[in-house]
N, C-alpha and C positions, 0 to 999 in steps of 0.2 A: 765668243765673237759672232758677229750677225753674219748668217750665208750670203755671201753674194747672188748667190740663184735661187733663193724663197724671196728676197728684197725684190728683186728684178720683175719675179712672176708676179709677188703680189700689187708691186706699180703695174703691171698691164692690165693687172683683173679689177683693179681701181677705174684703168683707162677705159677698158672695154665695159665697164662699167656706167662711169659716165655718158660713151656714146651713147648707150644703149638708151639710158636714160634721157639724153636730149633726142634722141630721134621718138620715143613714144610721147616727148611732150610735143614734138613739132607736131605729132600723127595727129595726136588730141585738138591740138591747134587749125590742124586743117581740117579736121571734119567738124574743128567750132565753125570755121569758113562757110563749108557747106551749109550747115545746119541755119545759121548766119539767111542766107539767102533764099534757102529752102523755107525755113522761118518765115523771112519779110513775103514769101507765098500767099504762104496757108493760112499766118492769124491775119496776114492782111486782109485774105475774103472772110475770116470768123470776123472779124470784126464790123464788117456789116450783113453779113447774110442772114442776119435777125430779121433788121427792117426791111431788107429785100424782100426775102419772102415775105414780107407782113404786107410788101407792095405790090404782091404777086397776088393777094386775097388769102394769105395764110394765118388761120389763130393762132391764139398761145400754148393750143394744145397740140396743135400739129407741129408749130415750131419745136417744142419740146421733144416729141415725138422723133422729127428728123435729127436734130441733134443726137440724142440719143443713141437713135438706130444708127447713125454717120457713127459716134466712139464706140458703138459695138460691134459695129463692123472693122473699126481701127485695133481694136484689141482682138475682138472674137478669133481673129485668123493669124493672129500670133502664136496660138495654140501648135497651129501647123507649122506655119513658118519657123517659129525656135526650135520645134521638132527635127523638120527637117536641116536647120541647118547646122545642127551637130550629130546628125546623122552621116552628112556627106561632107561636112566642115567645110562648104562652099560659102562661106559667107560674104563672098563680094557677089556673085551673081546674083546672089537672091535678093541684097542691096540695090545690087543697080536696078532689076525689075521692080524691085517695088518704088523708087524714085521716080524711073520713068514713064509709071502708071499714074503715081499721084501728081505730078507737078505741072505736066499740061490740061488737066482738069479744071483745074483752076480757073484761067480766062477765059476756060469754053463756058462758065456760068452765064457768059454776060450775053450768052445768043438764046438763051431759055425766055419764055415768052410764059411759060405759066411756072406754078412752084412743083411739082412734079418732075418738071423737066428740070431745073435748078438742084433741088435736093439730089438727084440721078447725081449730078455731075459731083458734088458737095460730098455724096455717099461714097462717091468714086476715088476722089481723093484720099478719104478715112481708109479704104481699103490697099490702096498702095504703100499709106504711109504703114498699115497691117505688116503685111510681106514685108518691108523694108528692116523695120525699129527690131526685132529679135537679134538676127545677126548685126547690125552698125552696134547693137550694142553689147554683144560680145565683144570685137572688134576693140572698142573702148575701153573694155575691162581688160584686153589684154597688155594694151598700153596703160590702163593705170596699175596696173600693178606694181610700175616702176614707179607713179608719184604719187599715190595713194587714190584711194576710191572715189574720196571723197570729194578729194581737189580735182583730181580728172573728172567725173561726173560734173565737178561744181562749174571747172574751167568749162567744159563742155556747153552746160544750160546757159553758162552767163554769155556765149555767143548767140547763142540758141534766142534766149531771151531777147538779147540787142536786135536782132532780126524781128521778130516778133514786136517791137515799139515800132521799129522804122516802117514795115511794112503797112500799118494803121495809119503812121503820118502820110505816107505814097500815096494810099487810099483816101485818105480826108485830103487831099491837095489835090487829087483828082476829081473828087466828089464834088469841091467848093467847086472847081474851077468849071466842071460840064454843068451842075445842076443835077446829076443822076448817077445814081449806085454803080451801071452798066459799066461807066468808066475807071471805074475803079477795082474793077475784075480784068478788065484791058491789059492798064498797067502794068500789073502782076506777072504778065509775060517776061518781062526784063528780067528779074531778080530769078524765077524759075530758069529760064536760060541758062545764068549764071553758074545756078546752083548745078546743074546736068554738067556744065564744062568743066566746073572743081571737081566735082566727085570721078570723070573721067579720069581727073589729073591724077586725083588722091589712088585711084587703082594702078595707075601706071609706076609711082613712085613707091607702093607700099601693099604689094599684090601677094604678102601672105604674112599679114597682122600675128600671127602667133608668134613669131622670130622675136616677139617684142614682149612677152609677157617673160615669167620668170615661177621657177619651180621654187621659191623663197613662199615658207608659209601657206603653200598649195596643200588642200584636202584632199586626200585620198578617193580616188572614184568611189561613190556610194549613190544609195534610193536620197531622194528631197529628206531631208531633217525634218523634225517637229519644229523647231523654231521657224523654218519655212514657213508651214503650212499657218502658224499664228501669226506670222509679217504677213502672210494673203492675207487670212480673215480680215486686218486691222486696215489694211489696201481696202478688201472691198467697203469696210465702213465709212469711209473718208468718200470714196468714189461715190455709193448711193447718196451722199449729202449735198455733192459738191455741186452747185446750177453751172450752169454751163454760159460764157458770157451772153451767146445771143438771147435768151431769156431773162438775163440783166440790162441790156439792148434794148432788146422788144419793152419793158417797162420804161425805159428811160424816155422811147419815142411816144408810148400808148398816155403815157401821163404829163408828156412834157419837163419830164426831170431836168434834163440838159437840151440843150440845142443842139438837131442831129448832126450838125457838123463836127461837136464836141464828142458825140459817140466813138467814133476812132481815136480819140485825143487819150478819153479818160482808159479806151484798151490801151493805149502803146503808154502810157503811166503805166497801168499794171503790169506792163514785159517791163518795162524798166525798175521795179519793183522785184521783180521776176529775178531780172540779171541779178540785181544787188545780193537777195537773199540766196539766190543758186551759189553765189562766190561764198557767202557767212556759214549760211547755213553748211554748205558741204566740208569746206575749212572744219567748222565745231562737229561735226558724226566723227571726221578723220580721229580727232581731241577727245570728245564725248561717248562718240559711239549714239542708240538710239535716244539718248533723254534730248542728245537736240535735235531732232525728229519729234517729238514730245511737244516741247516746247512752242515749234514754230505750227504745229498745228494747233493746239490750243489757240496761240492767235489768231491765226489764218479762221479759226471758226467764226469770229465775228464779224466776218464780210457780209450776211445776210441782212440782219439787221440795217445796218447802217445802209449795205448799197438797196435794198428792197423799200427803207422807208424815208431814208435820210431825206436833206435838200441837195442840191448840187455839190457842196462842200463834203458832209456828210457820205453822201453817195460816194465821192472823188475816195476818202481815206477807207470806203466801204471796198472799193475796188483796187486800191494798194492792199489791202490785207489779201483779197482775194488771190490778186496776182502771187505774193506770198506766198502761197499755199500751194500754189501752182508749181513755182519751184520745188516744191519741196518734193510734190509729184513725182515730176518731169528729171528731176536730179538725185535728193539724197535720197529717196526713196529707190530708184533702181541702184545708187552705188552699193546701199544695205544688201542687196541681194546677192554680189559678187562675194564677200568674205561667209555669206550662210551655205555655200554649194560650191561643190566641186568643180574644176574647170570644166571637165566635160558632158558636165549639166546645164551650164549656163544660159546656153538658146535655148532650153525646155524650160529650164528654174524661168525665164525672163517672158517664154510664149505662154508659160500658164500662169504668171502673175496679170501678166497684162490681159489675157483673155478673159480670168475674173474681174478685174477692173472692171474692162467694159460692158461685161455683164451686170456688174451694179451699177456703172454709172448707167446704164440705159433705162433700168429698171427705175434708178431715183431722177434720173429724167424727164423720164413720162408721169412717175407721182408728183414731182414739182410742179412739173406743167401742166398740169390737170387741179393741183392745189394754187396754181395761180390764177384761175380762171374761178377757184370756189372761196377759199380762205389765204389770204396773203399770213396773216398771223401761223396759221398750220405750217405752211410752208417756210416762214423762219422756223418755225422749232422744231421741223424734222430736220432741216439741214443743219442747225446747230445740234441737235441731239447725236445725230449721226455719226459728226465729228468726232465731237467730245468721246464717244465710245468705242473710238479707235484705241484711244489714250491706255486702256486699260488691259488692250490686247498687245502693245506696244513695250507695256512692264514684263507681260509675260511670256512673249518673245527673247528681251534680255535674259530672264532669267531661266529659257530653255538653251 
């Protein structure tokens, strides 16, 4: 006969079960929120601070240049940041500091008067969003450990993404309506607000994120794996390849590819691309593991091509791939990291993935933007080459 009191206990650890699981998806949810608004921020000024500074008297190699130096400053200091915050496991202060460094940046772009003073502000942001992105995303993995990696990361980016389309439309509705870029860094003020009042909320409601993960399938405290350190390598070959949109921007405006009004259109397509593939692609890692990582970067490679030579159409399916790829970044690319390292490695494992990153994407930044000013042809096929030779280090990850 069945015990009454194994029946009974294992209904509550069922029930407590479930809570637990709906309160780390609600958490996931609300920092899509933030992310949501913080988002419609930051790609709202990427998506034109190409032509800005181009209207500031900026080339394609400075452009490049600051882009670059802005994601190396966005990663570089991740180094520290992941560092420290599993050292002190304070990972909401060092979240809110870094938020509320990078997000009033933003509309102060629209008082700069040369590109110096712009990129300062541009620079300034990358570095907040530094400090922040280590611990938020610890945080996340501790809530996804209850609905998987893949779909928590995935749920994650596809807010993330949706913020990232809107914000571009904000920008192009401001743009049309003033006649000038300035107004569309203005804007930007609202949604950044927003974003600072949720993430208040989000610390008030859930002020110690670890009560939400689960010692299910947890690796034993240890140094980084080898498989780690071959998911870096394949990171930074992706990063060195990948242009960065204002340098897709700046071409679109220097050639007349699209009409600059359409420049923010054809960005918030690729966050909507973004979203799509954040939700597919992280669903198939949960299913596949890394070959659909694999997969959607192979695609994602042929953004060059198409958006660097294409016509407006062309260019348009050149910048949904790109967007693509971006997801894949932005989302199953950090979920992979969580199931490679130990819990209490994850702000280091996440501050020195990212701080590689930005060290190759700065690196392939400034070669693009320097091969865009010499050989357009060059510069598709380091950025396709680049790609493609993730792929390889990506087999040999799985199979460490």
């Amino acid at each position: 006969m069945d015990d009454p009191a194994i029946d009974s206990a294992s209904e509550l650890a069922r029930d407590e079960g479930q809570k637990l699981r709906r309160a780390a998806l609600i958490f996931v949810v609300l920092f899509g929120v933030i992310s949501l608004f913080a988002d419609m921020t930051y790609e709202g000024a990427r998506s034109i601070s190409g032509p800005f500074l181009a209207t500031l008297g900026a080339s394609g190699t400075i452009v490049g240049i600051v882009s670059g130096f802005g994601e190396l400053m966005g990663y570089g200091l991740r180094l520290v940041s992941g560092r420290l915050s599993d050292r002190t496991g304070r990972y909401w202060p060092i979240a809110l500091f870094g938020y509320f460094l990078q997000l009033p940046a933003v509309p102060l772009v629209a008082i700069a008067t040369s590109w110096p003073v712009a990129a300062a502000f541009l620079i300034a942001e990358r570095t907040g969003k530094a400090i922040r992105n280590p611990a938020r995303d610890t945080m996340i993995s501790h809530a996804s450990e209850q609905v998987g990696q893949g779909w928590g990361f995935g749920l994650h980016e596809a807010f993330d993404s949706t913020g990232a389309m809107l914000g571009p439309l904000l920008v192009a509705l401001a743009v049309t309506v003033s006649g000038g870029y300035r107004a569309g860094f203005v804007i930007l003020a609202i949604p950044a607000a927003l974003a600072l009042l949720t993430l208040l909320r989000a610390r008030a409601t859930y002020p110690d994120t670890r009560v939400l993960s689960s010692d299910r399938g947890a690796l034993p405290p240890s140094s980084l794996p080898r498989a780690f350190w071959l998911y870096l390598a394949a990171g930074a070959c992706i990063a060195a390849g990948y242009a960065d949109y204002p340098l897709i921007a700046f071409r679109f405006q220097r050639h007349a590819t699209i009409e600059s009004g359409l420049i923010p259109i054809y960005y918030a397509a690729a966050m909507g691309a973004a979203a799509a593939g954040a939700l597919i692609v992280g669903r198939l890692f949960d299913l596949f593991g890394l070959r659909a990582i694999g997969v959607a970067i192979a695609a994602a490679a042929l953004f060059a091509p198409l958006a660097f030579y294409g016509n407006a159409v062309v260019a348009l399916i050149g910048v949904l791939l790109w967007g693509l790829g971006l997801s894949v970044q932005d989302a199953t690319i950090r979920a992979a990291i969580a199931p490679l390292v130990s819990r209490d490695k994850r702000g280091t494992a996440y501050g020195i993935f990212d701080t590689s990153f930005g060290v190759f994407w700065f690196v392939g930044s400034v070669v693009l933007g320097v091969l865009y000013d010499v050989s357009l042809p060059a510069l598709v096929a380091f950025s396709v080459a680049m790609q493609l030779l993730a792929l390889p280090l990506l087999i040999a990850t799985r199979r460490a």
